[in-house]
Phi, psi and omega in degrees: 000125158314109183190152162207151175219134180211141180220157205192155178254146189291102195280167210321306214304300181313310181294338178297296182310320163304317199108017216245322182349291141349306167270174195265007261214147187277098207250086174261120152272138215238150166216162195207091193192143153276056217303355182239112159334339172231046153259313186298164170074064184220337183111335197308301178313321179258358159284284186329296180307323200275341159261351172296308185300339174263353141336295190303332206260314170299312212238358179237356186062039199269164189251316222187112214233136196248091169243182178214054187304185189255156214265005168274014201261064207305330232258294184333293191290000201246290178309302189301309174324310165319315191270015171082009155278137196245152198289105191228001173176143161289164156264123186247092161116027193296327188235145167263118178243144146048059178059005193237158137267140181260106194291146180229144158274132192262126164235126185232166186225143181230137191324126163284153169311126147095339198262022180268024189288000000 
């Protein structure tokens, strides 16, 4: 299976761009994907997304996990909503996909009361 997944904390320059600048708070950006057609629609996407953030979250102390998928990317953003990431600022013109830039969405997800145990 074609698949990758990474994660990173998120350095000064980016939380200024996020708006995050302001907080003290442990900040992770997640990238993602499933690159073969007959892996999707299976669950394979929210057990991944969904155990890397409490990775991120347990064992790595993140307050808070950040992606920016591109906002035609309905499947993605639907499988993140699931997994408890929320819709929090456009991007306008964020990725160069296929010779154009692409507006993407900052999806963020935040540590809950109680979830680093």
């Amino acid at each position: 299976m074609v698949s990758q997944v990474q994660f990173y904390e998120i350095l000064e320059e980016e939380k200024d761009l996020y708006g995050y600048s302001d907080l003290k708070d442990v900040i992770y950006g997640m990238d993602q994907f499933i690159g073969e057609f007959a892996y999707w629609n299976k669950g394979i996407g929210t057990l991944l997304v969904s155990s890397i953030a409490k990775y991120l979250i347990c064992e790595k102390g993140a307050d808070r996990i950040v992606m920016d998928p591109r906002i035609q990317n309905e499947r993605a953003i639907y499988c993140y909503e699931k997994c408890g990431f929320e819709k929090v600022m456009l991007l306008p013109k964020r990725e160069l996909h296929e010779g154009a830039y692409r507006d993407c969405w900052l999806m963020e997800y935040s540590r809950k009361p109680g979830e680093d145990l």
